[in-house]
C-alpha positions in Angstrom: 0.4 0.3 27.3 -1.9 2.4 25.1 -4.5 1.0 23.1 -3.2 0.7 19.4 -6.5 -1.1 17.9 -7.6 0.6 14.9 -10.2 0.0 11.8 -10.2 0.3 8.6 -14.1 -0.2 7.6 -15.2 -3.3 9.1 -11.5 -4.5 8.8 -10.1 -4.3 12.7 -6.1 -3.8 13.0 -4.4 -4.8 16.3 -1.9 -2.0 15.6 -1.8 0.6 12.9 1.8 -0.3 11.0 1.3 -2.3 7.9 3.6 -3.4 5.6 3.6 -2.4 1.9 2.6 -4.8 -0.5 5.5 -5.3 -3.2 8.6 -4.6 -0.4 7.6 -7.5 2.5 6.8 -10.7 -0.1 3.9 -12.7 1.4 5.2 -12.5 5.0 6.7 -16.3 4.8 10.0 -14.7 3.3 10.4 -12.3 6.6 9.2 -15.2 9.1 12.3 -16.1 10.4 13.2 -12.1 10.7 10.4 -10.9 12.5 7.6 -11.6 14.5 5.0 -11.6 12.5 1.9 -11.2 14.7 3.6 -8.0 15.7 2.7 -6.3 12.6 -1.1 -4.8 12.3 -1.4 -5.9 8.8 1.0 -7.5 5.8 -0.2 -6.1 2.2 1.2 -9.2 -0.3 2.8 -8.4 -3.4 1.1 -7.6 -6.3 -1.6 -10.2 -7.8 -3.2 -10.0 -11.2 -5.8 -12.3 -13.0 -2.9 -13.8 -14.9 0.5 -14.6 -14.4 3.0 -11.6 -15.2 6.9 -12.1 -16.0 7.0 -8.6 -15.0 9.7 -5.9 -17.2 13.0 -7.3 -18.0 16.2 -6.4 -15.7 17.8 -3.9 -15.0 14.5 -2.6 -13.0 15.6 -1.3 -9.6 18.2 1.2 -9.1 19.1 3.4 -6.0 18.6 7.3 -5.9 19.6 9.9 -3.1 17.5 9.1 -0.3 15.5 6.5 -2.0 15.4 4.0 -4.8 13.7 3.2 -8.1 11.6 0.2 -9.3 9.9 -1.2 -12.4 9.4 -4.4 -11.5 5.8 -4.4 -13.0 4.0 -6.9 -11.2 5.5 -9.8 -11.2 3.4 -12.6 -10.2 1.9 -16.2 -11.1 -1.5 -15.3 -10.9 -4.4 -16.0 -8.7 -5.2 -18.9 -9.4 -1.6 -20.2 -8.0 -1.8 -17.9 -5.0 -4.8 -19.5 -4.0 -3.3 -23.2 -4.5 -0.5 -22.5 -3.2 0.3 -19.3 -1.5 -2.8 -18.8 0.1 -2.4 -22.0 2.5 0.9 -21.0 3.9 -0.3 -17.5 5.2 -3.8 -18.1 6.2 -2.8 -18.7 9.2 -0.6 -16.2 10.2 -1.9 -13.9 13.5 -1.8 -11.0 11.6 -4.3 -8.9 8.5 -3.1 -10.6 5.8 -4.3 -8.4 2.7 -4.1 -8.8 -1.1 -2.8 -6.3 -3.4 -4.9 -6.7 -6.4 -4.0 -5.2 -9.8 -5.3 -5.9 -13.6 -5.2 -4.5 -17.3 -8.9 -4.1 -17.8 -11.7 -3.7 -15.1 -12.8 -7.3 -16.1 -9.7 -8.8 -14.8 -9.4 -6.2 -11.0 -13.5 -7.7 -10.6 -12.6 -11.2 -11.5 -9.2 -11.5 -9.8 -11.1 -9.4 -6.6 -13.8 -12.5 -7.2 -11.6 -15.3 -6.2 -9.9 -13.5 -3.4 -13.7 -13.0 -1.8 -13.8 -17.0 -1.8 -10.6 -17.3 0.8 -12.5 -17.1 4.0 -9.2 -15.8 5.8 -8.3 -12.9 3.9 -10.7 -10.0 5.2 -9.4 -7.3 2.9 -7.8 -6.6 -0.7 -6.2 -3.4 -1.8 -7.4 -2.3 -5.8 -3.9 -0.7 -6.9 -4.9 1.5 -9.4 -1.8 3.7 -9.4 1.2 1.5 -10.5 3.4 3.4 -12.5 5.4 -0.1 -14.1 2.9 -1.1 -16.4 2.0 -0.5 -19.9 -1.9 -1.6 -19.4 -4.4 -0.9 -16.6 -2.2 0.1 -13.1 -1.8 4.1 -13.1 -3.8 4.9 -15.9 -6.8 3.8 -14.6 -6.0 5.6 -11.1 -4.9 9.4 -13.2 -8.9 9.5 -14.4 -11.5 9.8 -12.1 -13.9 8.3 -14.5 -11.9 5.4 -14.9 -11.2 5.0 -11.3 -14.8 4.8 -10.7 -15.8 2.6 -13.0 -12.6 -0.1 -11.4 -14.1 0.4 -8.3 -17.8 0.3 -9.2 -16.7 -3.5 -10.9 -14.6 -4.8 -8.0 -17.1 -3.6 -5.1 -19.9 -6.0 -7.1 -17.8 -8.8 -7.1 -16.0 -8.1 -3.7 -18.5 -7.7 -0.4 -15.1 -7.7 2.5 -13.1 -4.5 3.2 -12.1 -2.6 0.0 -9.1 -0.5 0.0 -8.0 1.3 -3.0 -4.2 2.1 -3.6 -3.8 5.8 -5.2 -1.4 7.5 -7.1 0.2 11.0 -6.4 1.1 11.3 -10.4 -1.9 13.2 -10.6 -3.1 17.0 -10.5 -5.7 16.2 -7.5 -5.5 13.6 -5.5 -8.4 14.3 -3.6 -10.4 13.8 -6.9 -9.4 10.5 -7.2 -10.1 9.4 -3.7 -14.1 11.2 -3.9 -14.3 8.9 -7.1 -13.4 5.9 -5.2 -15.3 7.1 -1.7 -18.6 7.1 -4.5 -17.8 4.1 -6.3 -17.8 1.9 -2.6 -14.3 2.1 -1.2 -13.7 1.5 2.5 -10.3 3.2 2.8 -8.2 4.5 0.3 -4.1 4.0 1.0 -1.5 6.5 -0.3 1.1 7.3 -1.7 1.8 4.9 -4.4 5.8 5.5 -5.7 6.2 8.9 -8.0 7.2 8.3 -11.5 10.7 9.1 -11.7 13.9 7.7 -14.0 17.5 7.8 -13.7 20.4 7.9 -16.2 23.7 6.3 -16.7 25.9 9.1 -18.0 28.5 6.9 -18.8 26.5 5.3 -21.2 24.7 8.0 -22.0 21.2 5.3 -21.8 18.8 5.1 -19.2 19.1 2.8 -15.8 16.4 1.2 -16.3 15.2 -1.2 -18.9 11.3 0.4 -19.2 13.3 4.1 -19.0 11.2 5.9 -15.8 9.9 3.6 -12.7 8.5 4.3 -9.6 10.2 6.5 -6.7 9.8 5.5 -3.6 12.0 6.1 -0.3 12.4 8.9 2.5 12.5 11.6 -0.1 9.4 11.2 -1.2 7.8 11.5 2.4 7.1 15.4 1.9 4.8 14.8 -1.0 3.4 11.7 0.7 2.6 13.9 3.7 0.7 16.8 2.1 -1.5 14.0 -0.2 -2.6 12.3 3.1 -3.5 15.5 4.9 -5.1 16.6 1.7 -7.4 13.4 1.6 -8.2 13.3 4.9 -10.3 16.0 4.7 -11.8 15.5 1.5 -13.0 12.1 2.4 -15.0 10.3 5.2 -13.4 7.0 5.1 -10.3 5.8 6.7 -6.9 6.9 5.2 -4.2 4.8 5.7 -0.1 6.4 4.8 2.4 5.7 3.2 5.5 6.7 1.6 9.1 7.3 3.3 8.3 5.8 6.4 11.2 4.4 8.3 10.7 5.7 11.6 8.4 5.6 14.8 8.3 9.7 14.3 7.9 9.2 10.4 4.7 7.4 11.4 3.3 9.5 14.1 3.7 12.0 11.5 1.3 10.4 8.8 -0.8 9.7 11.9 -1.7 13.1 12.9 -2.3 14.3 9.4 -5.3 11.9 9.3 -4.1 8.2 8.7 -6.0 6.0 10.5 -3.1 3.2 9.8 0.7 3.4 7.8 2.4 1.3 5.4 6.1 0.5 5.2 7.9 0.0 2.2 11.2 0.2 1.1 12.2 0.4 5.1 11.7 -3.2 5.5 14.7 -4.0 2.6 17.2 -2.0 5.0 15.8 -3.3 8.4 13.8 -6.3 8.4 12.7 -5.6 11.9 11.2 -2.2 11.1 7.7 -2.6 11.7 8.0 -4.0 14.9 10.4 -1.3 16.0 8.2 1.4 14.7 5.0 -0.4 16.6 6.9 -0.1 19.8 8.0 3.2 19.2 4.5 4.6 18.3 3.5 3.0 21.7 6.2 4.6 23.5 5.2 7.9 22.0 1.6 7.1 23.8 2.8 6.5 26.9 5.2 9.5 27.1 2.6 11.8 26.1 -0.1 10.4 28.3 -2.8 9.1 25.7 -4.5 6.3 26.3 -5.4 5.5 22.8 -4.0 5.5 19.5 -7.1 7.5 17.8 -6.3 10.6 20.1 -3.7 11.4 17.7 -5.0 10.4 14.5 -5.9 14.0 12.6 -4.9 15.9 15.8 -2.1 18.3 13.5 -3.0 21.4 14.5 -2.4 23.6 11.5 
């Protein structure tokens, strides 16, 4: 068996499959599914300074080889996740990571504050590319500027792994992850969904309630590809993938254009055992190829 360890900064992952914050809960609602000290790393859904009732239904809808969402955040803040969530995954043998989100960089350095204080959480991803909501989320990940200053707030008030969530709705992406590399990021993670929308013809109005939402899915791998290998040469921390993964291969993929780790998403609502498989299958690939080591192949494409 190959050695899968990899690291993200100081943050050290026993395998390099993650699952995608927004699309796994907080790991307790797949417990019974999957083993979780399988997994490398579980990202939690979203979690602002305040709670969010997120948009109003309809906010998901299917597309060809993928699906939309809008859910925008839903959460009950962080205070409750540290009263009450917090205690039921602490102990899980597994990364646990919080997605982090805000409308102003107050709230991403205050909600990042009481995160710090949970001695079993070694890591928060900043998403500052969320295409769902109307304040803060993607508009503060499209400016470089903007980005910056999020990051410059959240590294002051947040001393553990930092991992910063980008957005491909932009005209460089490897702009935005240099801003964040400045500002103090560890790792930056990518793709976040692609702003898309869909349309009912029959009644002429659109699917969803908020009109566009985020695409996410196999048909956005392509795009999700070319923004990793973009980034992993502009920057000198670790990348970690994402976006249309739903296969062993799918990963290995991402892995050779310079992740250091993946993330699942929308995979894990059609098989709940996903990120074990692809683990496994990842290791197979090892074996069958005679590396002894998961970073032989991380940034190995040979272009």
């Amino acid at each position: 068996m190959a050695d899968l360890t990899t690291h993200i900064g100081a943050l050290q992952l026993k395998n390099p499959v993650m699952t995608a914050s927004g699309t796994f809960g907080y790991g307790t609602e797949f417990a019974d599914l999957v083993d979780l000290s399988q997994i490398g790393g579980i990202v939690v859904k979203g979690t602002t300074l305040h709670h969010r009732e997120g948009n109003p239904y309809p906010r998901m809808a299917e597309t060809a080889s993928g699906m939309l969402n809008a859910v925008g955040l839903q959460n009950k803040g962080v205070d409750y996740f540290v009263e009450h969530i917090y205690p039921t995954i602490c102990d899980y043998d597994t990364q646990m990571i919080v997605n982090v989100s805000g409308s102003s960089v107050e709230d991403y350095a205050a909600t990042a504050e009481k995160i710090a204080a949970l001695d079993k959480i070694n890591a928060i991803e900043v998403n500052i590319s969320c295409p769902n909501v109307k304040q803060g989320g993607m508009g503060f990940g499209t400016s470089p500027k903007m980005a910056e200053q999020v990051i410059n707030a959240v590294r002051r008030a947040y001393h553990k792994a930092l991992i910063v969530k980008l957005s491909p709705n932009v005209t460089d992406i490897t702009e935005i992850a240099r801003a964040v590399e400045a500002a103090g990021a560890d790792s930056v993670s990518l793709i976040n969904t692609l702003l898309g929308m869909a349309i009912d013809v029959r009644t002429r109005k659109p699917v969803l309630s908020t009109v566009t939402g985020g695409l996410s899915g196999p048909c956005i791998k392509p795009v999700a590809l070319r923004c990793v290998w973009q980034v992993a040469k502009a920057v000198k921390v670790p990348v970690i993938g994402m976006g249309g993964i739903a296969s062993a291969t799918d990963a290995i993929e991402f892995l050779l254009a310079g992740a250091s780790a993946i993330q699942i998403g929308m995979a894990n609502f059609i098989d709940p055992t996903v990120s074990v498989k692809v683990k496994q299958g990842i290791d197979d690939y090892l074996d069958q190829n005679g590396f002894q080591s998961i970073q032989q192949i991380i940034g190995k494409l040979e272009v």
